[in-house]
N, C-alpha and C positions, 0 to 999 in steps of 0.2 A: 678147397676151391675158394674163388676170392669173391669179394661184395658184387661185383658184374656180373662173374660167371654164374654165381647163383641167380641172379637175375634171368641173363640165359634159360637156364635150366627151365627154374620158375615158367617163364613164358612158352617153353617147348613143353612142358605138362599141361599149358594152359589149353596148347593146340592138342596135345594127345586124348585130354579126358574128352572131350566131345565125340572124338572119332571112335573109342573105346562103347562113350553111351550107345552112340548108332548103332554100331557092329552089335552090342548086348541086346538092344533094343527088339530084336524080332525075336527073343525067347524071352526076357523078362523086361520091363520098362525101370532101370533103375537112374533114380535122378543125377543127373549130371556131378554135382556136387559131392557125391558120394567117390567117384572117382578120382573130383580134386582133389580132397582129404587123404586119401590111399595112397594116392598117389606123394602127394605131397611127405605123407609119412614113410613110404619108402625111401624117398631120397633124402630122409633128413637126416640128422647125425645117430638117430639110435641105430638105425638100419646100416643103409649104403653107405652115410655121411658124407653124401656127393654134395646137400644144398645148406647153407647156413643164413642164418637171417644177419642185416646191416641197418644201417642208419635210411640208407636210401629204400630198402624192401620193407622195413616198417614204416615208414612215411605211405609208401606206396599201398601198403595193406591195409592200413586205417584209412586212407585215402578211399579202396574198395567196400570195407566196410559202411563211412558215411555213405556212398555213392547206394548200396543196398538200401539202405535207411530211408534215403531219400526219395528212392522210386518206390516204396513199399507206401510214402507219405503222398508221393502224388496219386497212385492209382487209387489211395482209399476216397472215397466219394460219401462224405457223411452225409450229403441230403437223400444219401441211400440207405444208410444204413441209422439213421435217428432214431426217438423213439423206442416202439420196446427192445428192438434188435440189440440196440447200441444200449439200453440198460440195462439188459442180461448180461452182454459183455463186462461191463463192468462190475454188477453184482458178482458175477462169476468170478472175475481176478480176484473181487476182494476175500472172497471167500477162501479163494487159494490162497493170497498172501497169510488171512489168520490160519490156515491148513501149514503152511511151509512155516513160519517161525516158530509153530507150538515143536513144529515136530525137529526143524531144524536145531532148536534149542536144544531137544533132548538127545539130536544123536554128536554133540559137540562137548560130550564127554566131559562134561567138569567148565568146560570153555565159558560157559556163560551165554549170556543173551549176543552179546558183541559178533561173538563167533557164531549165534544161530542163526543171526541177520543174512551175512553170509550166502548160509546154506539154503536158509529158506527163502530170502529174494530169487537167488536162483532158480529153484524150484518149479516160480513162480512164473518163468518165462518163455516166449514163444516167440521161435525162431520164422519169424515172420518172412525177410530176407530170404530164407530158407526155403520155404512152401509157396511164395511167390511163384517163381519160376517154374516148379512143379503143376500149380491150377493155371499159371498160362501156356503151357507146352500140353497139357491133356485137353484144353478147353472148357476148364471148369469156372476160371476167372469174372466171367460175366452174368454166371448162372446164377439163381438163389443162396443155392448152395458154399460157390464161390464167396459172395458179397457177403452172407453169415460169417465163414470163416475168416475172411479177411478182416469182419470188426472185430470177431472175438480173438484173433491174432494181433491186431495191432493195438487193444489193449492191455493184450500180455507181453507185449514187444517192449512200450511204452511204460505199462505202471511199473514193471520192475526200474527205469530209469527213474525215475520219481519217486520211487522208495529210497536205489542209491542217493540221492541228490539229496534227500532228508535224513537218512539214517546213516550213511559211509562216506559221507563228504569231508569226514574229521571235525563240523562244524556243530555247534546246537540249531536241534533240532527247528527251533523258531528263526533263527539267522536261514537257514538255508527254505525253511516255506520263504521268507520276506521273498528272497533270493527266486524263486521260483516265481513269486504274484509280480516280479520284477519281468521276468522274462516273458510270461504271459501277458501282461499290456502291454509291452514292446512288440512281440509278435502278431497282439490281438489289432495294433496299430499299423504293420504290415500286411493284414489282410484287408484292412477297412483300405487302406492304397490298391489292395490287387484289385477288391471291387466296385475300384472308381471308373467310370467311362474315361477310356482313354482319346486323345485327338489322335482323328484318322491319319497322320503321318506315321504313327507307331505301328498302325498295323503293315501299315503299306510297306514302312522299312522293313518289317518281318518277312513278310512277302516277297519284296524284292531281294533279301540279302540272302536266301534260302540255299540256294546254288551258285551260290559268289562266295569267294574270301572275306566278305564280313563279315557272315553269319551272327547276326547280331540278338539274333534270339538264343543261340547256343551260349555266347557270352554273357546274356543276361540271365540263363538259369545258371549258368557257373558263377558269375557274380553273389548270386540272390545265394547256393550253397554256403560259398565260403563266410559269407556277412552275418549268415544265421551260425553256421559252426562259430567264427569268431564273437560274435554274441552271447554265443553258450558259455565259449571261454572263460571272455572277460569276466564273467560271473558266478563261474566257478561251478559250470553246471557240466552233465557231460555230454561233447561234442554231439551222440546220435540224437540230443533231443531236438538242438539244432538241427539236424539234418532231415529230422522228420517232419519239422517245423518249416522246411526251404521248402519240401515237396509238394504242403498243402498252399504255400503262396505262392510257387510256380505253377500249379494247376489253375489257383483263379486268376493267374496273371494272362495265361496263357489262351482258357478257355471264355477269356469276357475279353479279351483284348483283339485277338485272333482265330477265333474257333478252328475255321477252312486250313489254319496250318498249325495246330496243335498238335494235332498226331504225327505230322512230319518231323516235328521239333522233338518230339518224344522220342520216333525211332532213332534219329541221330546221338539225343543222349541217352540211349538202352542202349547204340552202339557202342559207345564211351565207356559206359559202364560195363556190360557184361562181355564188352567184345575185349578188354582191359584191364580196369580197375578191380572189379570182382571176383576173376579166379584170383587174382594175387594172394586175394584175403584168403580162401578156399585154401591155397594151396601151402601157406605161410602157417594156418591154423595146422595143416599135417605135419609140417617143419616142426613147429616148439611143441609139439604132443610130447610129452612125456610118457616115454613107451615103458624104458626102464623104471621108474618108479611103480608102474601099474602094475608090471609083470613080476615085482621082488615081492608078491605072496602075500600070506601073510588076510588082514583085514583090509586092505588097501586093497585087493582084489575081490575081496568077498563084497566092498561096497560098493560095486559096479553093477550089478546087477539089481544092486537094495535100489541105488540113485534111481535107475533105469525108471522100477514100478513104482517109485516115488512121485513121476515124472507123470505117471500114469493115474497117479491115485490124487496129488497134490493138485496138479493141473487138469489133466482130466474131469475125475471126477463132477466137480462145477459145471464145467462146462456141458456133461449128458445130462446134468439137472435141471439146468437153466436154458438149453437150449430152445431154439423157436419153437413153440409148438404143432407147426405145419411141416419138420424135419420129422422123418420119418426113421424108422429103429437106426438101418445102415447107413441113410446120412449122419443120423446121430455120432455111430461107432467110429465114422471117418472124420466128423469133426474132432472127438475125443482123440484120437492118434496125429491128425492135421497138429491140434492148440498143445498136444504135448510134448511137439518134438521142438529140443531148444537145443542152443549150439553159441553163437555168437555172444547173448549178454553172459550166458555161461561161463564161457572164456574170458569176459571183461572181469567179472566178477570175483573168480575163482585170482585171475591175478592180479589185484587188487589186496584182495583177503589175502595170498600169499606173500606181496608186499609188506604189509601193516603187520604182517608176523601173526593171522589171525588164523590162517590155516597152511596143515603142511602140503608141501611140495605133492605128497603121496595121495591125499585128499584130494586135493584141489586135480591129480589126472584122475581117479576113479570118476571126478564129478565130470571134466570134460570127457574124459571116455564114456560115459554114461548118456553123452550130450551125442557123440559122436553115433551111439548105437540107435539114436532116437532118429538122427538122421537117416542111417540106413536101414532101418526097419521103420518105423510109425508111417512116413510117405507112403512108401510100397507098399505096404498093408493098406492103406484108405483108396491106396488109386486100384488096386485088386480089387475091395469091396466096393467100391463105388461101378465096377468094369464089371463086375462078377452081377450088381443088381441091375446095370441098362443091358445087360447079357441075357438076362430072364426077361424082365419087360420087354425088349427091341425098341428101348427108347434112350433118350439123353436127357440131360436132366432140362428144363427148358431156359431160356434166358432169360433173364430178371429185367422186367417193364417195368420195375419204381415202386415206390410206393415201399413202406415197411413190411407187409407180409402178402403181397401182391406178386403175381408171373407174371 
């Protein structure tokens, strides 16, 4: 099939997994995403070999990709999550990244530190992208609970792009910090602009252009995307930090410029994005799975289930150590499965390493298959446990009034 038809295709699974979740939906709640991938991997070349990937459906997949990134950076609200929330989270990453290179080191066989980078960045991240759409389809998004996982998600999302950027950039390691406190005052001068008082015509054109062929707010968070990814670019950093970087300066652009149609302006680009951009990525990551190399035996299969509880032990771990202390045992366990399931820097990561010749072909799918099962198991598991304990109580969990450890 040719670069269009698979586009086709692409886009007909994009309509099918939904309808697929619905239909499953009254006996088990399995995320949407899980279907894309499946789906995806049926019709790529190991299986059917109905879809293949082109120049135009990689544009468009990374395209979905940023687009995840970027709403994962709008929705995070750090004058909610400051304080000790937001320094657990980070203690906690760090803990994991010295957990992932001790250990990645050692199972990279002779490879060296180079090759444990790798595995243990990896290790280290959290498919934020991922479990978004999971806490806003259950309505967990807004609750304590939510707003925890969401920091401690998006600095697992996050510091592993920050370790790439310093340790697998091919650069020394003090070139690419400059390189980084470069892109930090540039962005940190992008926000001090979002939270300047704008002149009342700005808002009014938002207002007015909402339901017209302007749409000049849509255009201006499209703008504000591409200016922050090409920014990353130019500087050699990678494109998601940019994108996560767009999300927190379209939220104060949005929410001090316009409050009354910020949410309007959101649903329109979650249309964009998940009505679009984002199965592509979903379904393109089932595409390039490397089924055949997982399934030729051997160690290569045996390390798919080691990665899995790596994933558990590496990232977890931290995370039920340091978590808030006002999270209770089974919030705990559903955070621990929430911050463990990784999938997308996974993917970057592992083909990268496979690039640079740093890991094989065989590797690098045990470690996304490993990513893959995180998605379809760790979700499910935390939305049962979390459904399993408002099932005993007769309660929800309540919605988070502000404050760092305040309901």
């Amino acid at each position: 099939m040719d670069h269009s038809g698979s586009l086709v295709l692409i886009m007909g699974i994009a309509v099918l997994a939904p309808l697929l979740a619905h239909g499953v939906a009254r006996w088990l709640p399995v995320p949407l995403v899980i279907f894309e991938i499946l789906l995806g991997i049926l019709a790529g070349p190991d299986v059917l070999g109905w879809a293949r990937t082109g120049e135009v459906v990689d544009v468009l997949s990374q395209l979905g990709l940023a687009m995840l990134i970027f709403l994962a950076g709008y929705e995070l609200e750090f004058d909610r999550i400051r304080g000790d929330t937001l320094n657990r989270s980070l203690w906690a990453w760090l803990i994991s990244l010295a957990l992932g290179l001790a250990i990645g080191t050692l199972l990279a066989l002779g490879g060296g530190f180079d090759r444990g980078v790798y595995l243990g960045t990896a290790l280290t991240s959290t498919a934020l992208g991922t479990i978004l759409p999971v806490l806003r389809d259950c309505g967990d998004l807004q609750s304590r609970f939510g707003k925890v996982t969401m920091a401690m998600g998006s600095v697992g999302e996050f510091g592993p792009i920050i370790a790439m950027a310093l340790l697998l950039g091919g650069r020394a390691p003090a070139r690419s910090a400059v390189l980084l406190v470069v892109f930090a005052v540039l962005t940190a001068a992008a926000v001090l602009w979002a939270l300047r008082p704008k002149p009342p015509w700005f808002s009014a054109v938002i207002a007015r252009t909402l339901d017209s062929s302007g749409q000049f707010a849509v255009r201006l968070v499209v703008f504000l995307i591409v200016a922050m990814l090409g920014l990353a670019q130019v500087l050699g950093l990678d494109i998601l930090l940019g994108a996560f970087a767009a999300g927190l300066v379209t939220r104060l652009v949005l929410t001090g410029a316009a409050p009354e149609s910020s949410a309007i302006v959101l649903s329109k680009v979650e249309a964009m994005g998940f009505g679009f951009l984002v199965p592509i990525f979903f379904v393109v990551t089932g595409i390039e799975f490397d089924l055949d190399a997982l399934l030729s035996g051997g160690r290569v299969l045996l390390l798919l289930p080691v990665f899995l509880l790596l994933f558990l032990l590496v990232r977890g771990l931290p995370l039920w150590l340091l978590a808030p202390r006002d999270l209770g045992r089974t919030d705990r366990s559903a955070l621990v499965l929430y911050g463990s399931t990784a999938l997308p820097l996974v993917v970057a990561i592992t083909t990268l390493g496979v690039e640079d010749g740093k890991m094989q072909p065989g590797e690098a799918a045990a470690l996304v298959g490993a990513g893959m099962l995180s998605v379809l198991i760790f979700p499910l598991a935390a939305l049962r446990l979390r459904s399993g304990a408002e099932g005993r109580t007769g309660t929800r969990t309540k919605p988070w009034a502000g404050g760092d450890e305040s309901w």
